[in-house]
PAZAPA-4460 file (N, C-alpha, C; in steps of 0.05 Angstrom, whole numbers, plus 32768, in hexadecimal, padded with zeros to 4 digits):
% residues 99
    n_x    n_y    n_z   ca_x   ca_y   ca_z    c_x    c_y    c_z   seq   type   mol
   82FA   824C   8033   82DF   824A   803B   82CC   825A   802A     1      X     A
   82D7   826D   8020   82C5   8283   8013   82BA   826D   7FF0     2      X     A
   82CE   8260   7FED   82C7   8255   7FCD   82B3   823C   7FE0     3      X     A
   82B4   822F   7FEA   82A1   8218   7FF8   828C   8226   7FFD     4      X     A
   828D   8241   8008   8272   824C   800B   8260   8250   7FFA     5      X     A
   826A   8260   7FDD   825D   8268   7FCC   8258   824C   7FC0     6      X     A
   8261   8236   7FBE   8261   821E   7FB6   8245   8219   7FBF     7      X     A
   8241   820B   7FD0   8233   8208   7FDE   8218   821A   7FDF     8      X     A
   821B   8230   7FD9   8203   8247   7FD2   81F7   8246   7FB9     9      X     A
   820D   823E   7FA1   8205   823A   7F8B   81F6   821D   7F7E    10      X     A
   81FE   8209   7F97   81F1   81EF   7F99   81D2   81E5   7FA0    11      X     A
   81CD   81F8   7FBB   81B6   81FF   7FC3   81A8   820E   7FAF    12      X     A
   81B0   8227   7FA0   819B   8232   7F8D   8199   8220   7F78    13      X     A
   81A7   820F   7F70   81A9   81FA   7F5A   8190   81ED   7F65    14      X     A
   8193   81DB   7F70   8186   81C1   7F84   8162   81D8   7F76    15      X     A
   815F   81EB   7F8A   8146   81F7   7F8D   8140   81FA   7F70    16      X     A
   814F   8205   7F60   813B   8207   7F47   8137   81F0   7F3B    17      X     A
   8148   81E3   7F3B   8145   81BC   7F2E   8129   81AC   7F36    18      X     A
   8126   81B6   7F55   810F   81B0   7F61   80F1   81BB   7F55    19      X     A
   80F7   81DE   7F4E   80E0   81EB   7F4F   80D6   81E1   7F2E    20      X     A
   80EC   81D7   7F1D   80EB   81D6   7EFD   80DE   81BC   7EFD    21      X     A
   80E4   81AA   7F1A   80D6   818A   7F0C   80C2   8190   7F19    22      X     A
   80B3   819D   7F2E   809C   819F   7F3E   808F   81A6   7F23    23      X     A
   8094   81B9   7F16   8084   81C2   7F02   807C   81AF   7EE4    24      X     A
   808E   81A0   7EEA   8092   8185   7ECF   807E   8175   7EDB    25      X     A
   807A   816D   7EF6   8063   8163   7F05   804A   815D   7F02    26      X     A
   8045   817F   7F06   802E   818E   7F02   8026   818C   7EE7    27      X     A
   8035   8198   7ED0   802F   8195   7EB6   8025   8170   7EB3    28      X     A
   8036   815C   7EBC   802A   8142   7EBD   8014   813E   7EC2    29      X     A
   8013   8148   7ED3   7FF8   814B   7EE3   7FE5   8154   7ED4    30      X     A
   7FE4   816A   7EC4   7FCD   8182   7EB0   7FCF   8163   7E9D    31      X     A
   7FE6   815D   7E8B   7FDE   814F   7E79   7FCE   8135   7E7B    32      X     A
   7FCC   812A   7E91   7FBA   810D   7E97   7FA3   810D   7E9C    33      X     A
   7F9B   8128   7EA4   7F82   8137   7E9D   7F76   8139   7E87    34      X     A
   7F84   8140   7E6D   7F7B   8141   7E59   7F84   8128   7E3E    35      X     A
   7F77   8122   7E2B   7F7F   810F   7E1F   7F9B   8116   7E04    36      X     A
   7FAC   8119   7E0F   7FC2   8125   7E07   7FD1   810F   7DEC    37      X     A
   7FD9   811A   7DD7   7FE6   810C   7DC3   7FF7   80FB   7DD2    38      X     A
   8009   80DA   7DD8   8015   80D8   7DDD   802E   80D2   7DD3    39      X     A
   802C   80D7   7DB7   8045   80D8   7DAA   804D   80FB   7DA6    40      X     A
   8047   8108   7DB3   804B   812B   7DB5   8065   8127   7DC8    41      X     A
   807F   812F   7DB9   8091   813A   7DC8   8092   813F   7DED    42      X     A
   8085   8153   7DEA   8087   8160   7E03   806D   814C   7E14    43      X     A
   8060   813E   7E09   804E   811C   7E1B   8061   8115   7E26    44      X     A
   8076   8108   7E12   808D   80F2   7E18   8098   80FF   7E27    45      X     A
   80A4   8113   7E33   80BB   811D   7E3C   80AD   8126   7E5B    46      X     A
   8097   8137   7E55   808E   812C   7E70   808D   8111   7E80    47      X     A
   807D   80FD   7E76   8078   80E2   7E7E   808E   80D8   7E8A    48      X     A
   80A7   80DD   7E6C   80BC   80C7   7E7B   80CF   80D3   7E90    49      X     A
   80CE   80EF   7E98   80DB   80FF   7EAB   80CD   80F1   7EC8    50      X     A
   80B3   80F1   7ECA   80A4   80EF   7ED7   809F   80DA   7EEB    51      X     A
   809D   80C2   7ECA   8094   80AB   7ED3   80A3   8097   7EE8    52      X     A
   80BB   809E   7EE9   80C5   8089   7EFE   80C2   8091   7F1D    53      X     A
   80BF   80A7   7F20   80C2   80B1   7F40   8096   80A8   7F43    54      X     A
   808D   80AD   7F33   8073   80A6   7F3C   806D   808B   7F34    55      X     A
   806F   807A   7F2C   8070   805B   7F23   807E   805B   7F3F    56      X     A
   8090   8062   7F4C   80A1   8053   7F6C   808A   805F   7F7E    57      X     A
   8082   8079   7F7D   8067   807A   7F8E   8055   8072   7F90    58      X     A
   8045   806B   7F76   8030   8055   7F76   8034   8030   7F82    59      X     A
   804B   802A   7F7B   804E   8016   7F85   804F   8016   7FA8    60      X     A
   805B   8024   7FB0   8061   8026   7FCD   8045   8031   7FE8    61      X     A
   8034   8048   7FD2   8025   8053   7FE1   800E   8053   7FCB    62      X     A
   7FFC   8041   7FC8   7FE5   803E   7FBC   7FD1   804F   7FC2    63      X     A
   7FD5   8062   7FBD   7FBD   807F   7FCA   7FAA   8082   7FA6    64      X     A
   7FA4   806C   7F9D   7F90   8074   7F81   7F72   8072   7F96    65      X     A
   7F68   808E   7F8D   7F44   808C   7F97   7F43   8088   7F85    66      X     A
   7F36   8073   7F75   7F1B   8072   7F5D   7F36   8071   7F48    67      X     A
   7F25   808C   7F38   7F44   8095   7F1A   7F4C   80A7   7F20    68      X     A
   7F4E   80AE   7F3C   7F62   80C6   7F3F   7F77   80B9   7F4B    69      X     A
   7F99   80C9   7F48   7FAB   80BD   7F46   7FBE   80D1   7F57    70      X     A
   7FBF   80CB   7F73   7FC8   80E2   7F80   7FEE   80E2   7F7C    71      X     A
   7FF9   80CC   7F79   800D   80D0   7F74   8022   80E3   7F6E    72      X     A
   8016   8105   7F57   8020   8112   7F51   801D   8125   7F6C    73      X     A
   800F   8122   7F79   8009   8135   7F96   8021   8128   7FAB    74      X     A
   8023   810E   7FA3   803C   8112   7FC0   8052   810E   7FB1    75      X     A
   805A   8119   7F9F   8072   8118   7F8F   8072   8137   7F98    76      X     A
   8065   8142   7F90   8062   815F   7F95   8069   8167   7FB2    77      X     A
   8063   815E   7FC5   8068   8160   7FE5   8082   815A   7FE7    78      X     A
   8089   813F   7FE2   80A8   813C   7FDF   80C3   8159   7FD5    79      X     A
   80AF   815A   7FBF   80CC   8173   7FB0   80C0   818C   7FCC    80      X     A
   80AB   818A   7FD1   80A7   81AA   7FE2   80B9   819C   7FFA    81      X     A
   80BB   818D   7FFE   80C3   8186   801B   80E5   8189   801C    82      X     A
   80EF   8178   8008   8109   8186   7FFC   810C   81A3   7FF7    83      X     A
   80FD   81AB   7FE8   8100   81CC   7FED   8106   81D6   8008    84      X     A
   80F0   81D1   8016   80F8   81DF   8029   8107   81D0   8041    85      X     A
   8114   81BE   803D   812B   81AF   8053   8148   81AD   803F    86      X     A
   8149   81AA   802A   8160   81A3   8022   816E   81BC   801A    87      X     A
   8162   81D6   8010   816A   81E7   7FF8   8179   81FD   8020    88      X     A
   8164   81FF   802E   8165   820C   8045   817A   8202   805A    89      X     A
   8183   81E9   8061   8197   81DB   8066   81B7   81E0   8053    90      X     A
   81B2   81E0   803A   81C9   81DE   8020   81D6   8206   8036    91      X     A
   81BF   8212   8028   81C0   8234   8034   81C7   8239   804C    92      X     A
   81C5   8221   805A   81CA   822E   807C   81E8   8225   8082    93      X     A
   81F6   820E   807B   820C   81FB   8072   821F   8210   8068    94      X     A
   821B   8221   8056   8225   822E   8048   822F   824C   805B    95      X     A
   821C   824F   8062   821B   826C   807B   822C   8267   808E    96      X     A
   8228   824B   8091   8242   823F   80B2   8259   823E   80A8    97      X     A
   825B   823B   8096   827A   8232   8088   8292   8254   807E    98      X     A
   8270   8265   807F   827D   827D   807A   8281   8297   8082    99      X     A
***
């Protein structure tokens, strides 16, 4: 039980930073569509295409565009917070019972 525990502890802190690293890939999406950014710049592309499929499935599903604002990156953002705090805290509590 003790190796399933730490397992399981090390999964949860995994999970949370994976989360906190794309929230922030998000956000940076987000800064760059704001501004008129090179799109053949490395770090354009790599944002975009990290990005673009989880918000292309939100836009389709939940049409929240006012005008040219593009809320999409805001409930992508809610999603990973919401995971943060149900999945990473669940993974940690799973782990505590087991040990």
């Amino acid at each position: 039980m003790f190796v399933l525990n730490n397992f399981l502890m090390a999964v949860a802190q995994l999970v949370e930073f994976l989360l906190v690293a794309y929230m922030w890939i998000v956000i940076g999406r987000a800064v760059i569509s704001w501004v008129s950014a090179d799109p053949s710049n490395p770090i354009v592309r790599f944002l975009y295409e990290v990005t673009e499929p989880p918000l292309r499935r939100i836009r389709r599903y939940l049409p929240v565009n006012m005008g040219s604002i593009d809320f999409s990156p805001m409930i992508l953002i809610l999603v990973i917070m919401f995971l943060q705090y149900f999945l990473v805290p669940t993974l940690k509590g799973l782990a505590m019972s087991l040990g």
